[in-house]
N, C-alpha and C positions, 0 to 999 in steps of 0.2 A: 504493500500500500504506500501513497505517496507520501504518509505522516513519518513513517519507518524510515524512509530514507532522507527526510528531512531530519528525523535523529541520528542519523548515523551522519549527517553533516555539520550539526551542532556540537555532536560528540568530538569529531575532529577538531573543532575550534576551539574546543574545553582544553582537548590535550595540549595545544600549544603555549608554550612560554613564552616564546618574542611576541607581543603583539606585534612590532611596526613591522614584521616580518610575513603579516597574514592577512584575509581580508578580519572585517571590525566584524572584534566576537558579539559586541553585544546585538550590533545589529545582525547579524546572521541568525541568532537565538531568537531575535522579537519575528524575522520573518518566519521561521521556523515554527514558531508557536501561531502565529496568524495563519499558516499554512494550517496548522492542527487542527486552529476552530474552525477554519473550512472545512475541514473534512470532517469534523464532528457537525457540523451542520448538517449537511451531505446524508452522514449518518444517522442521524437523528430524524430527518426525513423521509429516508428510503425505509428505517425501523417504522416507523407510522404507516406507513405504506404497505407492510409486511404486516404489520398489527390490524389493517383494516383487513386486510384480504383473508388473515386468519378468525376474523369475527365475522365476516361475510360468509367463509365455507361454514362455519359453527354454525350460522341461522339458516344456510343450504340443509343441514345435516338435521337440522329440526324439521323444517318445511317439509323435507323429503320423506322423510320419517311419518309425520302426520297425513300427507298424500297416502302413502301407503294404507296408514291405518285407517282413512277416510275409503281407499279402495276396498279393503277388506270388509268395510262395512255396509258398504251398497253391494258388493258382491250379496251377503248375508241377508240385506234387505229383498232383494231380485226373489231367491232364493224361496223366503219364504213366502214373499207374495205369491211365487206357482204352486209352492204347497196350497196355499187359502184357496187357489182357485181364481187371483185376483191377474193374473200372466198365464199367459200361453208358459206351456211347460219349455217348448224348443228355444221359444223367444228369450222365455226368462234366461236357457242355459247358455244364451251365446253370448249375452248382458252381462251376466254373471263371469265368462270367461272374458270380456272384452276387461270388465274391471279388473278381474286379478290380475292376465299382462299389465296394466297399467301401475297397478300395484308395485309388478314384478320391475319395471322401467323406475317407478321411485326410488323403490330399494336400491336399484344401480345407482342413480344418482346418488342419494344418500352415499353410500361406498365412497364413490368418488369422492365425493366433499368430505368425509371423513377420512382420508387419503391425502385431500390437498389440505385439511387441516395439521394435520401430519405436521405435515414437511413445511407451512409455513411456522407452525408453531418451533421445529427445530432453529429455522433460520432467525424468527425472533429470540432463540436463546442466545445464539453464535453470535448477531449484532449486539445485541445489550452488552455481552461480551466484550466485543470490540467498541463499544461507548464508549463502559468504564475504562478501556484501559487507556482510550485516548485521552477522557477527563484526566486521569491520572498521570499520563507524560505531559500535560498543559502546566497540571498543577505542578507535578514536579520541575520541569523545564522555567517555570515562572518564579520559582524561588530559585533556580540555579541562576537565572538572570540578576532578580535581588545581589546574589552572592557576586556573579559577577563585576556589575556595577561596582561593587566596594572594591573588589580587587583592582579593577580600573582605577579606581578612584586614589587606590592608595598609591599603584602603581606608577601613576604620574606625577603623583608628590613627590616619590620617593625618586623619581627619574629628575623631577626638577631639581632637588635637591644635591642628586650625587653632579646633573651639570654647574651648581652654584662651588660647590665645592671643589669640580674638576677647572673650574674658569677662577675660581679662588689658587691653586695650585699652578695653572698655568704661567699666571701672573706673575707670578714671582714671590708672591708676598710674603709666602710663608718664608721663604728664603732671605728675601729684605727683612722680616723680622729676625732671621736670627743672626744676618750683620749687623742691627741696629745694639742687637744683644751682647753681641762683641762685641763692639765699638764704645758700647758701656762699660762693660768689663774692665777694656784696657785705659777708659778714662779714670775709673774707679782707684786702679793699680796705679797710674802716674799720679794719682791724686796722694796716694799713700806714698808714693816712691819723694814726691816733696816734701811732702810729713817730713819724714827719716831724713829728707836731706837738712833740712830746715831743724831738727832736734840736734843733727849733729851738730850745724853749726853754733847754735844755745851753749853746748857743750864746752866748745874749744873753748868759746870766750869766758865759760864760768870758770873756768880752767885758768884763763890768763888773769881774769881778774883774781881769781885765789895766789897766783904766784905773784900778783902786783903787790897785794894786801901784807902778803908774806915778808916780802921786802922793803916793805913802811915802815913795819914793826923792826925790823932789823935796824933799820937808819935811824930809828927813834931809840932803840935803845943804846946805839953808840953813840946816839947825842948825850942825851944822860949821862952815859961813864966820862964823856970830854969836859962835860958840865960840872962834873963832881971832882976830876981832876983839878981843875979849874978852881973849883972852891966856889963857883958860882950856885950848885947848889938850887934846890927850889925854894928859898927863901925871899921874902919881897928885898929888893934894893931898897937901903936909907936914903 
């Protein structure tokens, strides 16, 4: 049927991973599924059609049935009116046989309808059959599209994303970021590398001034001993 092989081309499009590699699944699914309800239309139709023709031989099968027994009973009527005396005896019997062939032609018919009831009544089993199973690939086929959709959906964020990030990489940036990183680094280090130059020199000079200091103290005390030689002495002058 041609729902079948619109599933078996849906199915193809489920399996594929690349989308931009395929025709668009989703739209392949939505025709796919529109093909369905046609053809559950289709079916739903020709099932009524089959259901009438199986209630038409069922009232065949009544009608013909009742002919008969209405034959049967004018035969029985014929019958006894030649008994009464009310019919020619010959008359009556050829009445009498004209009704029961006719009888006998009912009953065929009956048969027959009860024959064609049959077999329409199978084929309304076998389409109901194929209804449900088409209801059933719509509805499912309808929620694989739901599913779908999301996967598209996600699919394409995720695709815009990895190209934000491959045109962010292209760029250089990450790369300029991590010059910028060094370039800090080494400002960081000569920044320390002055420090230490700048402490050493602190140094020498605390250094010369302690040996200046040193040598103050020394001239001051041989002034002292010249002074005391002297008799000068730290006492005030008269």
């Amino acid at each position: 049927m041609k729902f079948l092989r619109r599933l078996f081309k849906i199915g193809q499009a489920e399996v594929h991973h690349t989308i931009d590699n395929m025709e668009d699944p989703i739209k392949m699914t939505e025709q796919g599924i529109r093909d369905m309800k046609d053809d559950l239309d289709k079916s739903l139709e020709a099932l009524a059609q089959v259901k009438a023709m199986s209630i038409r031989a069922k009232n065949e099968v009544e009608q013909y049935g009742n002919t008969a027994e209405d034959y049967t009973e004018k035969a029985m009527l014929i019958l006894k009116k030649a008994q009464k005396g009310e019919m020619d005896t010959t008359e009556a019997d050829r009445l009498a046989t004209e009704a029961l062939v006719k009888k006998e032609e009912a009953l065929g018919h009956q048969k027959r309808a009860e024959g064609d009831k049959e077999k329409f009544d199978q084929n309304v089993v076998q389409m109901e059959a194929n209804v449900q199973t088409i209801k059933h690939n719509i509805s499912k086929w309808e929620n694989e599209l739901k599913i779908l959709r999301s996967r598209v959906k996600v699919a394409d964020a995720t695709k815009s994303l990895n190209k934000q990030m491959a045109k962010i990489d292209s760029n250089g940036t990450i790369s300029l970021l991590e010059r910028m990183k060094e370039k800090v680094n080494q400002e960081e280090a000569l920044a320390e590398a002055y420090g230490d130059i700048a402490s050493a020199s602190k140094s020498v000079d605390d250094e010369i001034n302690r040996a200046v200091d040193v040598k103050k103290t020394k001239a001051t005390s041989e002034l002292e001993k010249l002074k005391e030689q002297l008799g000068l002495g730290n006492s005030p002058q008269e």
